[in-house]
N, C-alpha and C positions, 0 to 999 in steps of 0.2 A: 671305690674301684668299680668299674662298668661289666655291666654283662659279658662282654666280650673278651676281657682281660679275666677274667676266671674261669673260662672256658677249659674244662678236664679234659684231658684226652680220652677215650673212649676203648678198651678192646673190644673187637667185630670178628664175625663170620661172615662173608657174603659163596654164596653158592647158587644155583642155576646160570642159565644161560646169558652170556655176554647178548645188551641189544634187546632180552626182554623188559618188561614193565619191573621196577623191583619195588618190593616193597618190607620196607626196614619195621622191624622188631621189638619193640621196648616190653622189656618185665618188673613185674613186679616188684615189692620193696622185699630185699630177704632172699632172691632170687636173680639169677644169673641167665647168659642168652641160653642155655641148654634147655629151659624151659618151653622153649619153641621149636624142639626136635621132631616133636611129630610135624610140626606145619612146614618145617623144614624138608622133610621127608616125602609130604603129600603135594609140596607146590613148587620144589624146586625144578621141576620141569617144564611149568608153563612160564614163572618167574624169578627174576633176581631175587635170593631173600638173604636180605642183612640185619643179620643178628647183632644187636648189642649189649654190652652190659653195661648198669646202671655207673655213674660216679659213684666211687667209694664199692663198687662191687664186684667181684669177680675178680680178674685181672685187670679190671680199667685202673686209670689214674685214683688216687685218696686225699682230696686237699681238704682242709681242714672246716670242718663247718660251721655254722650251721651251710647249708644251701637254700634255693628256690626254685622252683618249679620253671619258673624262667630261666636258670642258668643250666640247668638240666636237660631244656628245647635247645637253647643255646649250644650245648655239647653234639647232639643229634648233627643240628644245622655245620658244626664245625668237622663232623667227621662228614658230612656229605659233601662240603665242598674240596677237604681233602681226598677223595674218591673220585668228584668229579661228577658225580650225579647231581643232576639239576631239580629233576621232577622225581616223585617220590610220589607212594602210598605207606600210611604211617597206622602200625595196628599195635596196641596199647593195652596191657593187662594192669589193673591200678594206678597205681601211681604212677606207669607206662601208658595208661587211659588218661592221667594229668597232662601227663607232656604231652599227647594229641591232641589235646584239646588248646590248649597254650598254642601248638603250634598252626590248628586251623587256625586260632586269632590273627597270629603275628607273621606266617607263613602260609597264607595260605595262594599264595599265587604259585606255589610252589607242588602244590598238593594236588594227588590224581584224587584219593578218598582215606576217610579214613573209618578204622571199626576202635570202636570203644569197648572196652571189655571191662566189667566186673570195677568201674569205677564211681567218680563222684563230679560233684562239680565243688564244691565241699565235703570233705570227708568228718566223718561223724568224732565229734566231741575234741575238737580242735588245741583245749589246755593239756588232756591228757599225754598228747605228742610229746612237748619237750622231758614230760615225765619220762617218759619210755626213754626218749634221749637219753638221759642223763642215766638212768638202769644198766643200760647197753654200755655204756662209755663206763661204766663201772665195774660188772660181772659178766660182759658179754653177752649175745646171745641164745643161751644153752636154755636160760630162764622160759624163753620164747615157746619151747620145741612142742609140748605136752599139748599149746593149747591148739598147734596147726592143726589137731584133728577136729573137724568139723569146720574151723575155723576156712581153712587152706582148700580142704575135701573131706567128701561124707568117709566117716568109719566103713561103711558100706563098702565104698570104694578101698581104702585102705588094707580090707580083708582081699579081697580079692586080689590089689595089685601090691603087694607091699613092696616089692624090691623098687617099684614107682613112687610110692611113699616116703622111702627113705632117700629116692636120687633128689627127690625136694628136700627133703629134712637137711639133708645136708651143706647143700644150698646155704640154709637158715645158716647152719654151724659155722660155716666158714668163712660167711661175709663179714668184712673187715667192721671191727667195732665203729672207727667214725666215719666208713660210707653211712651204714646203718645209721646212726644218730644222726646224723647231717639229716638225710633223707626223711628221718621223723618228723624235725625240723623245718623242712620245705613241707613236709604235708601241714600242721600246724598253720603255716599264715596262708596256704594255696586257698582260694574261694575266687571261681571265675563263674557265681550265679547268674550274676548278672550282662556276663558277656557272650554266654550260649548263643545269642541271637545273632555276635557277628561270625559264626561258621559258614562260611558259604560251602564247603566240600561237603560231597555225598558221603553220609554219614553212617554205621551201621553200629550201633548199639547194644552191646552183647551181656544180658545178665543172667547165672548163676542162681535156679529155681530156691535152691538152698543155701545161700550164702548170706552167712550174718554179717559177716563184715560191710558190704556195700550189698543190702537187700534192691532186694527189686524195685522198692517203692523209689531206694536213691536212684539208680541206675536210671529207673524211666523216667526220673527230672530232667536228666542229662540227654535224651531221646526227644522230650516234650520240649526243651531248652532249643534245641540245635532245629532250625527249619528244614523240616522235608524228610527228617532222620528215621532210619525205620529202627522196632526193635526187635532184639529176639530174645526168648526166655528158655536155658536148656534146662530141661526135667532132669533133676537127679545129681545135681550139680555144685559145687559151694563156688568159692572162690578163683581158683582158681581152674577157671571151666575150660579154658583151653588144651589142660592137660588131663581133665577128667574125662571129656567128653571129645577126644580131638578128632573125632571126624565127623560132627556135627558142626562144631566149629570153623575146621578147615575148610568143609564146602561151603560153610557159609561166607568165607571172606574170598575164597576165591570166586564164586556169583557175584560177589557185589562189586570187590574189586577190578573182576572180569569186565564185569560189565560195564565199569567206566573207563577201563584201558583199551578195550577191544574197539568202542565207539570213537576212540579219541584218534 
């Protein structure tokens, strides 16, 4: 069966202004479009911002997996042609930072820029994946929840914003057992080391000072990988830096973004 004939249907939020630049959404593994409420909040008056949720996450479709990182771009690509948007900017938290990368390869004529967050070009220890799969497909998620701290964002952060703590954690609880293991799955075979170099789109590279998951040292492969890419490093931050840090974050993709929609 071909990429296109597995194509999930997608649930989306798009908000800002009809006719500006938009630029579409993708989250994390574990994690749903709400996770893009602050950038939602901070940019949907210069831009379209279309929130997605992952295959197998949230309210989107749940078809059986395993999946790939390819058919995941695939899904992106399928809901923007049913919307009708041609050109896009495409900003990526994990395995959200997979699909932008997949799709600078395979889309990228399609592409204003994109920013990479808190990803990989290879995610670290590749056999462990279908393990986790197969846990999840077993006892669910609940397993998961203990280690997001530190993991996901610093304890640090956690004390201070907990009812923000928990709008993630729950996130984790809810997402459907086989989006989740599907997705483990597509992380598992994903490695595009070696095709970093065909991204031509302005790229902006975002890692997480503190995050064990995708350390710095991975994230600035994926920066050093991509020609012309810049990076940035937020202080104080794990994994999910968009939402710990979102207004360092959010100016940063609206400068970059800005600045190649406004030239264009």
């Amino acid at each position: 069966m071909g990429i296109q004939e597995k194509t999930a249907r997608l649930n989306y939020r798009l908000d800002g202004p009809a006719g500006a630049p938009v630029i579409v959404f993708g989250p994390s593994l574990g994690t749903d479009l709400e996770l893009f409420e602050p950038q939602a909040t901070a940019l949907s008056g210069d831009f379209q911002i279309l929130r997605h949720d992952l295959r197998g996450h949230g309210e989107s479709e749940v078809p059986d997996g395993p999946y790939t990182i390819g058919e995941m771009a695939e899904d992106v690509i399928g809901l923007l042609d049913e919307l009708g948007i041609d050109r896009f900017s495409y900003v990526g938290v994990s395995i959200g930072g997979a699909i932008a990368q997949w799709l600078g390869i395979h889309h990228g004529h399609r592409l204003d820029a994109l920013v990479i967050c808190a990803s990989a070009a290879q995610f670290y220890d590749p056999p462990s994946w279908p393990q986790r799969a197969a846990k999840v497909r077993s006892e669910g998620t609940d397993f998961l929840i203990e280690s997001r701290y530190g993991a996901w964002f610093t304890p640090e952060w956690a004390e201070r914003s907990p009812e923000g703590a928990t709008r993630l954690l729950n996130m984790l609880r809810t997402t459907p057992r086989e989006g989740y293991a599907g997705c483990c799955e597509a992380i598992a075979a994903y490695d595009l080391r070696d095709r970093l170099g065909e991204i031509a789109t302005p790229t902006l590279v975002i890692a997480g000072e503190e995050d064990p998951a995708t350390p710095v040292a991975t994230v600035s492969a994926v920066a050093e990988g991509i020609p012309g890419a810049e990076l940035l490093v937020v202080a104080g931050s794990s994994h999910l830096v968009n939402f710990e840090k979102p207004h360092v974050v959010s100016a940063a993709i609206a400068k970059h973004i800005g600045a190649v929609t406004i030239a264009r």
